[in-house]
C-alpha positions as CSV (number, residue, x, y, z in Angstrom):
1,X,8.2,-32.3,-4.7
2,X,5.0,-30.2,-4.7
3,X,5.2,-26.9,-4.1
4,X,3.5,-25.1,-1.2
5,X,0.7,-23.0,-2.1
6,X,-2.1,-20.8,-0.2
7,X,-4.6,-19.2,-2.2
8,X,-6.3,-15.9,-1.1
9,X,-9.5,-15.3,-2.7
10,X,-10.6,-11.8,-3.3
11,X,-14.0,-10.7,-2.1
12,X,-12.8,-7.1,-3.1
13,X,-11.5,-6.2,0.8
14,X,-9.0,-3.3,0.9
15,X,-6.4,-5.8,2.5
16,X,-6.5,-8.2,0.5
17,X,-3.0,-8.2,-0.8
18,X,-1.7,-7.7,2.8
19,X,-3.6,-11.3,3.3
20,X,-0.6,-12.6,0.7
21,X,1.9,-10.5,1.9
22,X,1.6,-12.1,5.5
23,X,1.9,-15.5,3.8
24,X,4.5,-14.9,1.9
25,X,6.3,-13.4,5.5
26,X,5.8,-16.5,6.8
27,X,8.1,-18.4,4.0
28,X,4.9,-19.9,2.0
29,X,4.3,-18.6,-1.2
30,X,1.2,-17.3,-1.9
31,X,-1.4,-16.4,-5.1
32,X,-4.6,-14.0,-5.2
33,X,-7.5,-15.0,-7.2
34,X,-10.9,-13.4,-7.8
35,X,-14.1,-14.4,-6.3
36,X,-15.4,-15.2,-9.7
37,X,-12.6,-18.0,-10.1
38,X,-14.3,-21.4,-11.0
39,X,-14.1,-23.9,-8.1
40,X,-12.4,-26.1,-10.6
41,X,-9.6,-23.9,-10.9
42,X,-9.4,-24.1,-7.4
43,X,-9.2,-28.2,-7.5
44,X,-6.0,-28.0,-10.0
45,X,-4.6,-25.2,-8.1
46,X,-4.4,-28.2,-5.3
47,X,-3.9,-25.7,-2.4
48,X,-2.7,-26.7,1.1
49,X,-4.7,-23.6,2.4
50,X,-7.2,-21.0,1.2
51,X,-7.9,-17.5,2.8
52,X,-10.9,-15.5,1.8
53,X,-11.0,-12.2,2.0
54,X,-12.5,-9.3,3.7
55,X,-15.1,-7.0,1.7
56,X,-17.4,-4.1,1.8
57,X,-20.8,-6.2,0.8
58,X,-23.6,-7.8,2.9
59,X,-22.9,-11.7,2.2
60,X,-26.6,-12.2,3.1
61,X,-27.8,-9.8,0.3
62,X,-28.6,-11.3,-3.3
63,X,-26.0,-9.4,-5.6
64,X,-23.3,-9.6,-2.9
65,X,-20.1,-11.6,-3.8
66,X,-20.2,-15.4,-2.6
67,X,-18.3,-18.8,-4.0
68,X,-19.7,-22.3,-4.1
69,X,-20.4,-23.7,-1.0
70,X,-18.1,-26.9,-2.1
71,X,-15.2,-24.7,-1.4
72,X,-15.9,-26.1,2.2
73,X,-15.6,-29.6,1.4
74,X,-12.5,-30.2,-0.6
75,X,-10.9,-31.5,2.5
76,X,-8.8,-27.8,2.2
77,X,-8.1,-25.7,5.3
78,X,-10.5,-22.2,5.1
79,X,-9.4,-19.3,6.9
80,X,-12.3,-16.4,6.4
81,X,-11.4,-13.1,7.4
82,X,-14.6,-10.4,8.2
83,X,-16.5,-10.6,5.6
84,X,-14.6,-14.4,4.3
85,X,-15.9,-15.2,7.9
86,X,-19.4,-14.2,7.4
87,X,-19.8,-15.3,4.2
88,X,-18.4,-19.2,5.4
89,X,-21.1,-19.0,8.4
90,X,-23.7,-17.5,5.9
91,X,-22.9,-20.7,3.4
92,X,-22.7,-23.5,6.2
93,X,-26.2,-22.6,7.9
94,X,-25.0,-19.9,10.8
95,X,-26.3,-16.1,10.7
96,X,-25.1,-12.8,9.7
97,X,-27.2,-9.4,10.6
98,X,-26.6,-5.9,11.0
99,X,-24.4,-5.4,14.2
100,X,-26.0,-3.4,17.2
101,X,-23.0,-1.6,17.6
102,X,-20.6,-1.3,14.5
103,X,-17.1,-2.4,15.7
104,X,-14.1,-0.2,13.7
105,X,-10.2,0.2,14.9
106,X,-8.3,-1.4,17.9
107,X,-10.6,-4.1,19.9
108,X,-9.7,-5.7,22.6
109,X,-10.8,-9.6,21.4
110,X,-11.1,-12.3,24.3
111,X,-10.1,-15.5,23.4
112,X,-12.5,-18.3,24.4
113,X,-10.3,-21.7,23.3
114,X,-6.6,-21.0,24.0
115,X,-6.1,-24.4,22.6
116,X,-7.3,-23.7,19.3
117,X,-4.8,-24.6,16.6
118,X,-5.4,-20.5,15.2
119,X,-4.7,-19.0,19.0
120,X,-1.8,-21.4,19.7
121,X,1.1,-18.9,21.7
122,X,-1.7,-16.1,21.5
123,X,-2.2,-14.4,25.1
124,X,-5.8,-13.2,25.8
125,X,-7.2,-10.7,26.1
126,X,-5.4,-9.4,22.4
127,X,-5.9,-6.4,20.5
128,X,-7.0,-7.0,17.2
129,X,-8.3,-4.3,14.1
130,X,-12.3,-4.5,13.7
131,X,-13.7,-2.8,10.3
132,X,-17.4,-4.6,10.1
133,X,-20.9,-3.6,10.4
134,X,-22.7,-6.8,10.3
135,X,-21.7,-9.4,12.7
136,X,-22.2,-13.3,12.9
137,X,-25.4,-13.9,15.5
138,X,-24.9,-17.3,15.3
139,X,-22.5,-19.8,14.2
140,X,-22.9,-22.5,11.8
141,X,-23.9,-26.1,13.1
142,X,-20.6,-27.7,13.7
143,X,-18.7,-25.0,14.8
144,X,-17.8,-23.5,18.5
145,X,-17.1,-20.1,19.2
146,X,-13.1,-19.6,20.0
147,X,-13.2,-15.4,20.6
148,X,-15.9,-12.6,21.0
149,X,-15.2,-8.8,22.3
150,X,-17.3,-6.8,24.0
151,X,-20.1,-5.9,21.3
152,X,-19.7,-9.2,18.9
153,X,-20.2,-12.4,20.6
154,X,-18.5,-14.4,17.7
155,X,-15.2,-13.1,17.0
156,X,-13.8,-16.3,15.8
157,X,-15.1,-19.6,15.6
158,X,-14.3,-22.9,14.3
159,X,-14.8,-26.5,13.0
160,X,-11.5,-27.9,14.4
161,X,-12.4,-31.4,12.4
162,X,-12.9,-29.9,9.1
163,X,-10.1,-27.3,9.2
164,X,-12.3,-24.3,8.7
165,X,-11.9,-21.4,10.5
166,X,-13.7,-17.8,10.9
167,X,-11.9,-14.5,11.7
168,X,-14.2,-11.4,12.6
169,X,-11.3,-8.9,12.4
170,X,-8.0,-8.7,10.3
171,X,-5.2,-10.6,11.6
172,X,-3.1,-9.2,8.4
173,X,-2.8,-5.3,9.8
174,X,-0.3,-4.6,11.9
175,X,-2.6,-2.8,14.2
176,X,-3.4,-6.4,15.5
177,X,-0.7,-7.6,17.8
178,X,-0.2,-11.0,17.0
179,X,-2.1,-11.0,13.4
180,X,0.8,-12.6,11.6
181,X,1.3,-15.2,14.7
182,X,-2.3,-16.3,13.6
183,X,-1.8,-16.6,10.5
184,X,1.6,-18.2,10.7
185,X,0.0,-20.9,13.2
186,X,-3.1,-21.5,10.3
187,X,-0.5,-21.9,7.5
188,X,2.0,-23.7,9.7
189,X,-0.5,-25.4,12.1
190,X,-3.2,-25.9,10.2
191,X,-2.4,-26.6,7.0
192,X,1.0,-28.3,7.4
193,X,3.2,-25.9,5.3
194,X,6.8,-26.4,6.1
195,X,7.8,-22.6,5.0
196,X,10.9,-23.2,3.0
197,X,9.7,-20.6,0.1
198,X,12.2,-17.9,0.4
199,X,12.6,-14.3,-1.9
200,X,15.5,-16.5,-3.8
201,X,12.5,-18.9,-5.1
202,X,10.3,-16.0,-6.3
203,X,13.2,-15.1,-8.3
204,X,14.4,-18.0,-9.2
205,X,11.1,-18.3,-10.8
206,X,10.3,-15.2,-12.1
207,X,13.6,-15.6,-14.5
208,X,12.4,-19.3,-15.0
209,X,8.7,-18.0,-16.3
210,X,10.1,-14.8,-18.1
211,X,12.2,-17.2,-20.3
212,X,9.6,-19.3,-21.0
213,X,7.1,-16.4,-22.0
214,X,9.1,-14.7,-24.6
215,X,11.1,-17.7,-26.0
216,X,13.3,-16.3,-28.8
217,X,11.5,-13.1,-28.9
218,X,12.8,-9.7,-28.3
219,X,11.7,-7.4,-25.1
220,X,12.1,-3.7,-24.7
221,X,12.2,-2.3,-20.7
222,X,10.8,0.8,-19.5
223,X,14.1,1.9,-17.4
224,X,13.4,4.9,-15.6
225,X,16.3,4.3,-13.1
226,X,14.3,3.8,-9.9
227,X,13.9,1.2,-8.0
228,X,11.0,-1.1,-9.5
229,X,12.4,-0.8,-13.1
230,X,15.7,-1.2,-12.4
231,X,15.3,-4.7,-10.2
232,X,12.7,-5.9,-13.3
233,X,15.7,-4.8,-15.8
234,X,18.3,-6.5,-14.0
235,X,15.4,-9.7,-13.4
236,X,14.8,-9.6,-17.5
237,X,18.7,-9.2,-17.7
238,X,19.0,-12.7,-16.1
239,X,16.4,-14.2,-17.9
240,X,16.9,-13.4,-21.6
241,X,20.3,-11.2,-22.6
242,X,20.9,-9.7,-25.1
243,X,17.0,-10.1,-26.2
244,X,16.5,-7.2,-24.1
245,X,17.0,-3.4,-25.2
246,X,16.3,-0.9,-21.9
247,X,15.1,2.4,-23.4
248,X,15.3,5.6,-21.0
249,X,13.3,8.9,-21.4
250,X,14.7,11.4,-20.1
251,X,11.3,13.5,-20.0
252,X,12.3,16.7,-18.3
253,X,10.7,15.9,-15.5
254,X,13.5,14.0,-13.5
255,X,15.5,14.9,-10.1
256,X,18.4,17.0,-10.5
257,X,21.5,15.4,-12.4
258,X,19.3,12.2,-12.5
259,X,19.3,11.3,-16.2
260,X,22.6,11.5,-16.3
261,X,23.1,9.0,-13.1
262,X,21.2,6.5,-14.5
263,X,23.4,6.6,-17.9
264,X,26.1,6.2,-15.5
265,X,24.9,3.2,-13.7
266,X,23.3,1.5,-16.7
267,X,24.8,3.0,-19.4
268,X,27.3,1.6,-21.9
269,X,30.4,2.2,-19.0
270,X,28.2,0.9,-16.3
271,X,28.2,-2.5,-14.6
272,X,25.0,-3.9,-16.5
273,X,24.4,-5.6,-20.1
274,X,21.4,-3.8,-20.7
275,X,21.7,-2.4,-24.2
276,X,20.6,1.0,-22.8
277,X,19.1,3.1,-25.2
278,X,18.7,7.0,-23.6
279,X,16.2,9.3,-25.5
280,X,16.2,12.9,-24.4
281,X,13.2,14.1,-25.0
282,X,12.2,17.2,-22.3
283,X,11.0,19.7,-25.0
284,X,8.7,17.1,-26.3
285,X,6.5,16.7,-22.8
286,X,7.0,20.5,-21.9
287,X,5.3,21.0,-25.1
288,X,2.2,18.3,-24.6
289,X,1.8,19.5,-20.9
290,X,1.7,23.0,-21.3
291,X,-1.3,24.4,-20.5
292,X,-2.8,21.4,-18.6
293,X,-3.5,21.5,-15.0
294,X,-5.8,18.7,-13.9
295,X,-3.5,15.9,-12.1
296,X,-5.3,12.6,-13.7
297,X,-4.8,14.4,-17.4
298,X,-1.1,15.2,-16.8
299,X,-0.8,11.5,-16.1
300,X,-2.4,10.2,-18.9
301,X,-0.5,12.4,-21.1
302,X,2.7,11.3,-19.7
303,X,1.7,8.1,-19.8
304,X,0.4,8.0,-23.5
305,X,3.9,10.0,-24.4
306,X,6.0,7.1,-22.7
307,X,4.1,4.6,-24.9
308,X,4.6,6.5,-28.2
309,X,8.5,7.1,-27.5
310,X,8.7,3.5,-26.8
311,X,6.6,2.4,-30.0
312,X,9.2,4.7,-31.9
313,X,12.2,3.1,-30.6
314,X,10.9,0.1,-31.0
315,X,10.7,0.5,-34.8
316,X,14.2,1.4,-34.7
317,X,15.2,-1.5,-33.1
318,X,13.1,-4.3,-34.9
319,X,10.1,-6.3,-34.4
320,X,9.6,-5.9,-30.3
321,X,7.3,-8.3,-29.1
322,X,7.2,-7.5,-25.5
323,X,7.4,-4.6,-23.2
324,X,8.3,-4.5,-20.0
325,X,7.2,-2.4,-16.7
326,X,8.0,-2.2,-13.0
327,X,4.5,-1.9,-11.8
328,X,4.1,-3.1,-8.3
329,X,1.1,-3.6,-6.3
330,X,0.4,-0.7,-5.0
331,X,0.1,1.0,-8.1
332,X,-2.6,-1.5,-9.4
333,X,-4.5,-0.9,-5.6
334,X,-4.4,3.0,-6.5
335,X,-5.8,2.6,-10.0
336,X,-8.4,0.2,-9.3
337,X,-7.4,-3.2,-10.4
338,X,-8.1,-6.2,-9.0
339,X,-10.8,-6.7,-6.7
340,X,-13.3,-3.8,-5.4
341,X,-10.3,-0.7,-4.8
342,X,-11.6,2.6,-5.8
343,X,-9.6,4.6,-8.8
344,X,-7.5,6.7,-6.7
345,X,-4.8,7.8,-9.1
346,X,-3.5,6.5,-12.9
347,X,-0.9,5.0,-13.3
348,X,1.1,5.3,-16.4
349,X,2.0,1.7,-16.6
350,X,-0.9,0.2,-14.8
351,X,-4.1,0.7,-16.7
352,X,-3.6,4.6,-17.9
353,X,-1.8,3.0,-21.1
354,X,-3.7,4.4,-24.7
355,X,-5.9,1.6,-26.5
356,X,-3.4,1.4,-29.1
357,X,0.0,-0.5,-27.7
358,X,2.1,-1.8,-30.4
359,X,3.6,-4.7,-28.8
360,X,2.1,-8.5,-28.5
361,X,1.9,-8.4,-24.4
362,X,3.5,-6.1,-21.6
363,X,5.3,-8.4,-18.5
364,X,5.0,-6.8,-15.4
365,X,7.4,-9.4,-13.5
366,X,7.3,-7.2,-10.1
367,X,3.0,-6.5,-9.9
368,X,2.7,-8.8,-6.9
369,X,5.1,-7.1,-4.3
370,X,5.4,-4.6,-2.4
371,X,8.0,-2.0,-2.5
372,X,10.1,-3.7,0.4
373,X,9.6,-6.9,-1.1
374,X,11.1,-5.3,-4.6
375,X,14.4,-4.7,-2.8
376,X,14.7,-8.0,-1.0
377,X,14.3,-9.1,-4.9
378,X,17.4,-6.7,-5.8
379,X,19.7,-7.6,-3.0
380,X,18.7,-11.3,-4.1
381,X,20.2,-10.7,-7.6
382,X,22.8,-8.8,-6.7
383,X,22.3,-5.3,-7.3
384,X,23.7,-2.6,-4.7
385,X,22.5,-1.5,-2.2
386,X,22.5,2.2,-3.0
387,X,20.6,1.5,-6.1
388,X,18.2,-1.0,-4.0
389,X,17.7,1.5,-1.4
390,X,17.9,4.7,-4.0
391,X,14.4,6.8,-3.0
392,X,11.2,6.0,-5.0
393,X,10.0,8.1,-7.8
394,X,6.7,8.2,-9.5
395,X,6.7,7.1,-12.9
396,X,5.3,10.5,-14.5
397,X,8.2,12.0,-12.6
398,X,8.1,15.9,-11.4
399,X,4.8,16.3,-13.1
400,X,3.0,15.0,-10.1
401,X,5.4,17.1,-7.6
402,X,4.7,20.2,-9.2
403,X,0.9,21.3,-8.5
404,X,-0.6,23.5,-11.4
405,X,0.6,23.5,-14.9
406,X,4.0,22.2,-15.6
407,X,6.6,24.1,-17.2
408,X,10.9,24.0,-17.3
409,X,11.2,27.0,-15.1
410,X,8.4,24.9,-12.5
411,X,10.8,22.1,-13.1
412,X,14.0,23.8,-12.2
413,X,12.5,25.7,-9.2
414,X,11.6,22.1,-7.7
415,X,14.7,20.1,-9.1
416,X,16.7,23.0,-7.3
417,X,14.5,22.6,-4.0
418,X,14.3,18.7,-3.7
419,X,18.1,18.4,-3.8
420,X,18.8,20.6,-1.2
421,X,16.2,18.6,0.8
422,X,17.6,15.2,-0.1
423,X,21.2,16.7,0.6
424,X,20.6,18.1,4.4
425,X,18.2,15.0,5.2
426,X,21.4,13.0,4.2
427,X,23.9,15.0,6.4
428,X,21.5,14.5,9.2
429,X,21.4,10.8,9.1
430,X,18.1,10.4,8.7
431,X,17.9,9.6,5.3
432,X,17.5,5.2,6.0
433,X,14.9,5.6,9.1
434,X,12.5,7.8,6.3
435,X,10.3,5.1,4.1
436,X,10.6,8.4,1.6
437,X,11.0,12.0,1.1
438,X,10.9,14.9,-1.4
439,X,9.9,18.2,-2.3
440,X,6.8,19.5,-4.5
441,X,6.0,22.8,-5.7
442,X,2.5,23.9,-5.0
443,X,0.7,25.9,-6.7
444,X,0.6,28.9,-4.0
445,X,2.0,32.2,-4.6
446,X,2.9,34.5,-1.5
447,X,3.7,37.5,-0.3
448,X,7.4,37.7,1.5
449,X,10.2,39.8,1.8
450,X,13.1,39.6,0.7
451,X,16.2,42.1,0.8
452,X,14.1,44.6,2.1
453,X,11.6,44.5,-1.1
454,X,8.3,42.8,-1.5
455,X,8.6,39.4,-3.3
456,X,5.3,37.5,-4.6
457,X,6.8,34.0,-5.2
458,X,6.1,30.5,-5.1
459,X,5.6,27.6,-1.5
460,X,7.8,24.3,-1.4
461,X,6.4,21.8,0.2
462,X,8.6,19.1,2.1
463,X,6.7,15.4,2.1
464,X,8.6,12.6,4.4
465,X,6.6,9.3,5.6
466,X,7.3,6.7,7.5
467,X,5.8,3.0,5.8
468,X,6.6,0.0,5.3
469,X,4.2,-0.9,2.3
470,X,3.6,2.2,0.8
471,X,0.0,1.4,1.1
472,X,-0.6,3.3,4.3
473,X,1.6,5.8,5.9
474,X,2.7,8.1,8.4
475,X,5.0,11.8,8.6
476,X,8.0,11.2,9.5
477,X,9.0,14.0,12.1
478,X,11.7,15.3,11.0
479,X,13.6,18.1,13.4
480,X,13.0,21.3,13.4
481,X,16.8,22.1,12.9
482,X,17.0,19.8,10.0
483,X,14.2,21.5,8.6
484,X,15.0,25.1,9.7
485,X,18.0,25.0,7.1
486,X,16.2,23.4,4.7
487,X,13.9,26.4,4.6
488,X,16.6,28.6,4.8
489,X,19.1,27.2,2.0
490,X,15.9,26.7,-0.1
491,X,14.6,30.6,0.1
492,X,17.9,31.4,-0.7
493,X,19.0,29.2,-3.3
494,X,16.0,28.7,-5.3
495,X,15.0,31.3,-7.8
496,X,11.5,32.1,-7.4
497,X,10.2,30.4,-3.9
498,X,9.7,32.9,-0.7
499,X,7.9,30.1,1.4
500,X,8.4,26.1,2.8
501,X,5.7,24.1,4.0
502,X,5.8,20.9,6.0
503,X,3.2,18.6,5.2
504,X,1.7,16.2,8.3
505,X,-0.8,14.1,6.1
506,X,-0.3,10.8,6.4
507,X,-2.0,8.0,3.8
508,X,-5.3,7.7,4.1
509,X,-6.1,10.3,3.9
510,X,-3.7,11.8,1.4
511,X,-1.3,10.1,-1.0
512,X,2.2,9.8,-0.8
513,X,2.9,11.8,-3.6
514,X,1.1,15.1,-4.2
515,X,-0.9,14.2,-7.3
C-alpha cells in the first residue's frame, strides 16, 4: 500500500516547519524540502499534496526564490501559503505588487465561497494571522477569488478543477482560529489522504531506517539525560543493541544531584541496556571556560569539548562509526539551518560541531520534531512518564544559565538556586501547566542587606514560559506567594545572592534560555 505523503517546500518562511507539524497533527505524515529541490525529485517523491511555504522575498523580483512552473501541472494538489500563494499567482499569469496597506497580526478574513473544498466547516467572518507586504492584485486566469479582508482583496483564491489553491495568511499559527481545520480539509478534502499515520509509525520507522543505516556497525549516543537524548537512546536501543555504547559527561555544568540521577536511571542498575559509559569531567570545562564571557564562544567551547571527550571514548571502545544526537528542530531553527532562519544561537550538536569529527556520519533520529512531539515518541516506546515529562535542559548545560564567566562557585550558587525553584514550583502544583522553568544567575551584583550589614552580592533570575513548541513562547504567571518564598528560601539558602528577579520576556523577543 503506498504511503501517504505531503511535501512542504521551503521558500525560507519562519513557519515553515509549523506547515509539517500541522500535517503531521492531522495523522498524514509529512517531509520538508528546499526550494532548490529538482522537480524530478518531486515526481519520485509521488506526493498526494504539496504545500509551499511562506518567505521574506518579493516573488516578482529576479533573485527571489521560485520553482518550475510544472510544479502546477503534475495533476498534484498545491496549497501556497503568503508568499507560496503569490509566487503560484506570479507563475500562472496573476499579479503581485507592493500592498497599499501592509497587513501584519490578527485579520479578520471574509470568506467569499463557503463551499470551497479549503473553507468547508469554516464560519465567516474568521480571524486569520497576516505577515505580508505585497499582496496579489489580481488572480491568475482560471482562478476565483474565495476570501479578501479589508485592505487585500485576494485573501485566498482558487482553481477548484486543478486542485491548486492560494492562502494570503498562515493557516499553520495558532493565532488563526481554524488554520489547522484548513489544512486538515486540503489534506483530507483535497488531496484524499485517509490520516492513518500515527506517532507509532514515525517510530516504527525511525528504528526500521536506523537499522538499516548502521548495519553491523557500532554507534556511540550523546546521553545527557534529558529529554531529546534519552527518547533517541532508548529509539537507537530498539534499533541496534548492544551496537550502541551511551557515553555521559558529566561537565560540571549540570542541575543539582543530576549526574548522579541519570546514572541511576540508565546506569548499569537501571532499567535500560544502554552500555552507559559516565565520564566525570567538571575540572576539564571549568578550566577551558575560565575566563570567557561571550555566550556564542562558551557554546562553541562546550560544544568542541563534547566532541573531543566523545572522540576519546570512542578510541577506548573501538572503531565507532556513528554518533548519535538529540537535536530537535528547534535547535536547527535557532542556528540557522534549513531554509532562510537567521543564526540566533549555536547549538552544540547542530552546526557548532569543530571541522574535525572522528566518526563516518552523526544520526540525528529526532531533528524533525518538536519538543511535544519527542515525548509522544517516548510514551510510544515505553519510557516513563517522569523521564518523558522530566524539564528540558540545554545541551551546554549551566553555562548558558549563568550570565558572565563561568566558574564552580557560579555553578554552585545557581545549582543551589534552581532547585529550590524547581522544589516550591513542585509543592505548588504548578510544575505540569509550565511548558518550562529554571533559574539563571546574571551577571548583576547588588547592594542589600543582610543581618544588619551591607552585602554586595549576586541577582537570580526565575524564567517560566508557557509553549507548546518551544518556538514561540509566553511567561507563565506564576503567584506571587509561590514566588515570594522562592525569593525568600533563595536569599537565605544560597551563599552569595542578595537579590531575585522575575523575568516577563516571552520568545520573540527573548529566548527561552538566557544565552
Amino acid at each position: 500500500m503506498k504511503r501517504e505523503l505531503v511535501i512542504v517546500i521551503d521558500f525560507g518562511g519562519q513557519y515553515n516547519q509549523l506547515v509539517a507539524r500541522r500535517v503531521r497533527e492531522c495523522n498524514v505524515y509529512c517531509e520538508i524540502y528546499s526550494y532548490k529541490t529538482d522537480i524530478e525529485k518531486i515526481k519520485e517523491l509521488d506526493p498526494m499534496g504539496i504545500i509551499l511555504t511562506g518567505g521574506p522575498n518579493s516573488c516578482y523580483e529576479a533573485d527571489s526564490p521560485t520553482y518550475s512552473r510544472e510544479l502546477f501541472e503534475l495533476g498534484i494538489p498545491v496549497l501556497g501559503l503568503c508568499y507560496g500563494a503569490q509566487l503560484m499567482m506570479h507563475l500562472l499569469g496573476g499579479r503581485v505588487e507592493r500592498a497599499d496597506v501592509r497587513e501584519y497580526g490578527k485579520t479578520e478574513v471574509m470568506i467569499d465561497k463557503l463551499e470551497s473544498k479549503i473553507f468547508e466547516e469554516v464560519v465567516s467572518p474568521t480571524i486569520c494571522w497576516m505577515s505580508h507586504f505585497d499582496s496579489i492584485s489580481k488572480a491568475a486566469p482560471g482562478f476565483e477569488v474565495t476570501a479578501h479582508t479589508a485592505d487585500c482583496p485576494v485573501a485566498a483564491a482558487e482553481n477548484g478543477a486543478k486542485r491548486l489553491y492560494a492562502i494570503q495568511y498562515h493557516p499553520e499559527v495558532l493565532h488563526t482560529a481554524e488554520g489547522t481545520k484548513m489544512l486538515s480539509n486540503f489534506v483530507h478534502g483535497v488531496c484524499g489522504c485517509a490520516g492513518d499515520w500515527r506517532m507509532d509509525s514515525f517510530v516504527e520507522e525511525s528504528i526500521r531506517s536506523i537499522r538499516e543505516k548502521v548495519g553491523d556497525g557500532k554507534v556511540l549516543c550523546a546521553l545527557s539525560g534529558g529529554v531529546d537524548s534519552s527518547v533517541a537512546a532508548v529509539m537507537l536501543s530498539k534499533a541496534i543493541g548492544s551496537q550502541l555504547t551511551c557515553v555521559f559527561v558529566d561537565h560540571g555544568l549540570l542541575r543539582k544531584n543530576e549526574g548522579d540521577e541519570v546514572e541511576e536511571v540508565f546506569g548499569p542498575e537501571g532499567n535500560y541496556d544502554l552500555n552507559f559509559v559516565r565520564v566525570n569531567a567538571q575540572q576539564r570545562f571549568y578550566e577551558k571556560l575560565a575566563g570567557v564571557t561571550e555566550p556564542e564562544e562558551k557554546r562553541k567551547i562546550i560544544g568542541e569539548e563534547f566532541i573531543r571527550v566523545f572522540e576519546e571514548e570512542a578510541k577506548k571502545i573501538g572503531a565507532v562509526d556513528f554518533l548519535v544526537q538529540g537535536t530537535i528542530y528547534p535547535d536547527i531553527v535557532e542556528s540557522g539551518l534549513g531554509g532562510e532562519s537567521a543564526v540566533i544561537k549555536s547549538h552544540h550538536n547542530v552546526g557548532g560541531l569543530p571541522d574535525y569529527v572522528d566518526f563516518k556520519e552523526i544520526i540525528e533520529p529526532l531533528r524533525d520534531l518538536f519538543k511535544d512531539e519527542v515525548r509522544k515518541a517516548g510514551l510510544e516506546m515505553g519510557i516513563p512518564e517522569y523521564l518523558v515529562f522530566r524539564q528540558p535542559f540545554p545541551g551546554p548545560g549551566l553555562g548558558v544559565r549563568i550570565v558572565g564567566e563561568v566558574t564552580a562557585e557560579k555553578v554552585k550558587m545557581v545549582q543551589d538556586a534552581d532547585a529550590i525553584y524547581r522544589e516550591e514550583i513542585q509543592n505548588a502544583g504548578l510544575d505540569k501547566g509550565i511548558g518550562q522553568y529554571f533559574a539563571a544567575l546574571t551577571n548583576m551584583r547588588s547592594v542589600g542587606v543582610m543581618g544588619d550589614e551591607r552585602t554586595y552580592d549576586y541577582a537570580v533570575a526565575l524564567r517560566a514560559v508557557n509553549t507548546v513548541d518551544f518556538m514561540t513562547a509566553e511567561a507563565a504567571e506564576i503567584p506571587w506567594s509561590v514566588l515570594q518564598k522562592v525569593t525568600s528560601r533563595i536569599v537565605n539558602e544560597v551563599a552569595h545572592v542578595n537579590r531575585v528577579l522575575y523575568d516577563c520576556t516571552g520568545k520573540p523577543p527573548g529566548t527561552i534560555e538566557f544565552e
